[in-house]
Structure formats: C-alpha cells, structure tokens
C-alpha positions, 0 to 999 in steps of 0.5 A, a space after each residue: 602105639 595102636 592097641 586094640 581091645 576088640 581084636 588083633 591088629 595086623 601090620 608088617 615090618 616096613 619094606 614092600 617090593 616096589 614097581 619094576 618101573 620105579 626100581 630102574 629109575 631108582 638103581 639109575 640114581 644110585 649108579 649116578 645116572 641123571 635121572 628126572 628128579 621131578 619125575 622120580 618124586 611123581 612116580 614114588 608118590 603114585 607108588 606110595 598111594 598103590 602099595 597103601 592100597 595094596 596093604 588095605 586090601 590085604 586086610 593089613 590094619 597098620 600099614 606104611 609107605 612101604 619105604 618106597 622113597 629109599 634104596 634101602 632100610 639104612 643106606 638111604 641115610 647117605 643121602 639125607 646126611 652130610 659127613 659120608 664121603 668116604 670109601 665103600 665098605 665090605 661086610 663078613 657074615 659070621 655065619 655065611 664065612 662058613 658057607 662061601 658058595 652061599 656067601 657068593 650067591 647071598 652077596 650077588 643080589 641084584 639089590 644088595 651087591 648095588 648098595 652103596 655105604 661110603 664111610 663117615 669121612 667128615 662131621 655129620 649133619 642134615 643136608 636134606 631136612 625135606 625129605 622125611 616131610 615129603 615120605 610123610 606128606 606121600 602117606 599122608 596123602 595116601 591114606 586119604 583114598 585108602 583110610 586104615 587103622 593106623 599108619 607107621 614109618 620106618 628110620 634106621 636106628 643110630 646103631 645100624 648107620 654105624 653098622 653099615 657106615 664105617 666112622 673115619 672121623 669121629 674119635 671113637 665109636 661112641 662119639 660117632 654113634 652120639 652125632 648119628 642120633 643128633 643127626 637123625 633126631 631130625 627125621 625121627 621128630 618130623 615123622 612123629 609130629 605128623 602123628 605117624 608112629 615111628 618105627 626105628 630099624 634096630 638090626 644092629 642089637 642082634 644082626 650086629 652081633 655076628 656083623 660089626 661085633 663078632 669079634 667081641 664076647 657076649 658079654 662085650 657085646 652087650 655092653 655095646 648094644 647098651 650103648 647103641 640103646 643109649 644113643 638111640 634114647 638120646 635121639 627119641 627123648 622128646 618123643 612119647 614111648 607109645 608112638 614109637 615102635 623098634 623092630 629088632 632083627 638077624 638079617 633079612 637074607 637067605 642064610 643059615 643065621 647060626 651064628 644068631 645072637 639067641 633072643 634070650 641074651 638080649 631082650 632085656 637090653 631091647 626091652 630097655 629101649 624108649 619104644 613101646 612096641 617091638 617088632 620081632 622075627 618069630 616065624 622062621 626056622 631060627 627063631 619060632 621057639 623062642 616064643 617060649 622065652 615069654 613063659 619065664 621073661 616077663 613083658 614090662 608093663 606098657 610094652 606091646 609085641 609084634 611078633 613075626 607070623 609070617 616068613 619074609 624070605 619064603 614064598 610059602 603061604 602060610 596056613 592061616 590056622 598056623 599064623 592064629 596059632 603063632 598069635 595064640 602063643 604069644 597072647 596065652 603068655 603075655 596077653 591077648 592086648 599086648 600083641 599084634 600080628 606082624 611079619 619077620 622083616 621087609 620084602 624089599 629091604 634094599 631096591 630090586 630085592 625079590 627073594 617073595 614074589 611080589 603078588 605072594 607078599 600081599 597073599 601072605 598079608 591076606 593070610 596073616 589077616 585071616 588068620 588074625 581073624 581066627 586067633 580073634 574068635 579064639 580070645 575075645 569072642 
C-alpha cells in the first residue's frame, strides 16, 4: 500500500463518470445491440487516458482507470465469467421498503434500472482471461503521459458477485462463494502482478446486511460476513496484504441508509480481511460520527484507513477546511501515517449514473487536495 511520510496522500473509491459518447456505446452492449468491438476497445483506452489525466489534475495522488471498461462495479463479472446464464434478479432495500415513492425513483436510474444480473445457472469459470490484462495495459499506458504517486484497480469481491447474482447451481451458499473466488483469483493476480494495487469492492459486509441478509439477526449475519471474508482470503492468499486495499460500503444511492449495519458491529470482521488498507464511507450524513469509534477500536498494527472526506451523492463542494478537519480526526486518533484521504463511494458505479455532475466530481477532487494540503501543514510541518 502507498504510505507516505511526508504527507497526506489523496485517492478516491474507484468509479468515475464516463464520456456521454462512451456511455451510449456501452448501454448498446448491454441492450444486446452489435456494437464495434474494436471501436468500443479504442474509445475506453482514450477514455481511460483522459480520466487519469482528469484525476492528476485534480491533485489525486492514488488514482485508476475510473473502471471505464465495466458496466458496473460488480455486474461486469457476468461477462468475464462463465456459469451466469440464469434469470435476472431483483432486489429489497430494507430501508427504502420503508419509502417506496423513493424506492421507485432510486430503482428508475437510468444506469441502475439497466443493470443486468443473470443467476448462476451452471458451474463457474474464466471465459475472458484478456480482460483484466487489457484494464491494466489501458493504465499502464496511461500513466505513461500522466505519472502519478501511485495507481490501484478495482474488482468485486466474491461476496457481492453472490450478492448480486443469485446461485441456482451450487449446493449451497458457501460452495457457491468458494468457486466465485477461484474464478476471480484470476482477475485479482493479474492485476497484482502488474504491481498495481488491487482493490477488492466489499459492499456486501455491510450493504449485505439490509440487501442479501436482512432477514437474519446480527449475530447471524456476521457469521455470513466471516464467511464472505473466508472466501475473499482464499482468493487473495498469494497476494502480499500491503498490495491490497478493500472498500467497504452501504450502497451508494440516495437513500435514507436507516437501516445501516453501525460500523462498530462489523470492524472487526473488516479488519480481519488480508488488505492493509481499508476504504470506508465517513462523509456523509450516516456515517460522519463513527470516526469516534477509532477512540476505543484500535487500528491493527499494518493497517491503513482511507476514510471518505468527500460525499459521493451530493453535488456540494465541500470546504476544504472541513475535509483537513475530516482528515484530522482520523490522524488525532490512529496516526498521521495511517491515514489517506479518500471519497465515500464511486460517481459512476453503474454506466450512465449522474447523481454528482461530472465537472463537480473533479472539483471535489481539487477540494479534497486542498484540503489534504492543510491537514499537511497541520501534522508534519
């Protein structure tokens, strides 16, 4: 994991809104209308090479491809993988069951009422072993014009593919999550081999709980999350914890996120997961007190927090005094070297999502750098 000893580093979750040209062409895939494969490859190259330019400008100092090449954060995986052949599925938000006019608006995204999410219906196994090669030769040949501090990737987890997919093949839920991380062991070594920093998307140890898992109790659910851990261990063994990263989230939608699992019932768990770092909501309205948890939880020796300073569902800019302040609590607690500035979740998690205008996003970036600057001058200089 980049650490630095000099000041805080800035990066961000991983989706970034894409080109409106790029969008259509990729919701054309996704409808099953022939597109050019050749011109679709060329234009997320360009893409990828103007988004890192975009971020570097922006003073991000850890940046990615802004997961261009995918129709989502997750559902991607359904073309990378063989098995999911099945019928769509559908979802309950626990906490927008409780508000269905904004369940109806929340659901009519023009990005996440496209998504596709066919069921598990055979066994699982690589169909495009290219693709994770060709998101990190798109970086790669990126950060050759742009040089930055550090680059990551981003991959779904085991534990939300079973989220989003549902298993109408394997035995049970733990066989199902076992043959999703030998699958994806595939992705997550070629991405680390590149010497890219992998980052695994983990919404299911706490979105999961009032999604997949609302049903069950905490305690029953935490059990589960173990085993969504367990998995995701078994996928990352041959990869070193300090090239790794995890981000953890409730869902990045416009919700009232109620019916949050409190971050207190489940660090442990997410600490106990192979990354190093973790990426973490801590900006918005639901979670911006739970920085007073690091005053009695203390952060396991090796671990690095990246706590979101910045909203990733409003187009407010935030203050850049108030994002060295977000930082500063952070660092007062667990320490000036284990923390780096980051933002709640993605600004464009599925194709065509627009909830932060897109100029905005790289405002707030610019804003989170400044503020990084002054949080900077606060610890170390």
């Amino acid at each position: 994991m980049q650490r630095s000893t000099q000041r805080f580093l800035t990066t961000h979750t991983g989706s970034l809104p894409r080109p409106d040209d790029l969008i259509r062409m990729m919701y054309a895939k996704e409808e099953g209308v022939p597109v050019d494969a050749e011109a679709l490859a060329a234009r997320v190259k360009a893409a990828v090479a103007e988004v890192v330019k975009k971020q570097a400008d922006a003073g991000v100092d850890l940046i990615n491809d802004g997961e261009l090449s995918k129709p989502s954060y997750a559902t991607y995986i359904k073309d990378r993988l063989n098995g999911f052949g099945g019928t769509g599925n559908t979802f309950v938000y626990q906490d927008l069951a409780d508000f269905p006019k904004l369940a109806q608006k929340v659901f009519g995204d023009p990005g996440r009422s496209r998504r596709k999410t066919p069921a598990c219906n055979a066994a699982i196994s690589v169909r495009d072993p290219q693709a994770a090669t060709t998101d990190v030769d798109n970086l790669k040949a990126a950060l050759e014009t742009t040089p930055a501090a550090g680059a990551f990737m981003s991959a779904a987890s085991p534990g939300v593919i079973s989220l989003f997919f549902r298993n109408e093949h394997y035995a049970n839920h733990e066989a199902y999550l076992f043959a999703i991380a030998d699958a994806m062991r595939h992705e997550y070594q070629a991405v680390a081999a590149s010497g890219i920093v992998l980052q695994i998307d983990c919404p299911d140890l706490a979105m999961g709980r009032h999604i997949q898992y609302a049903g069950l109790s905490l305690a029953e659910f935490r059990k589960r999350a173990q085993l969504h851990v367990a998995a995701l261990d078994h996928a990352l063994a041959d990869i070193p914890p300090e090239q790794l990263r995890l981000h953890l989230c409730w869902g990045n939608y416009e919700g009232p996120h109620h019916r949050d699992v409190p971050l207190a019932d489940i660090v442990d768990i997410v600490f106990s997961a192979r990354p190093n770092a973790i990426s973490f909501e801590a900006a918005n309205p639901r979670h911006a007190h739970e920085w007073t948890l690091f005053e009695t939880v203390k952060l396991p020796e090796g671990k690095v927090l990246i706590p979101g300073v910045i909203e990733s569902k409003s187009n407010f800019i935030e203050h850049p005094e108030l994002i060295a302040q977000r930082i500063a609590r952070y660092a007062n607690l667990v320490g000036r070297e284990n923390v780096i500035a980051g933002s709640d979740c993605g600004y464009g998690t599925w194709v065509g999502q627009a909830a932060v205008d897109p100029d905005v996003v790289f405002a707030k970036f610019a804003a989170m750098a400044e503020g990084a600057a002054i949080a900077t001058k606060k610890f170390w200089r």
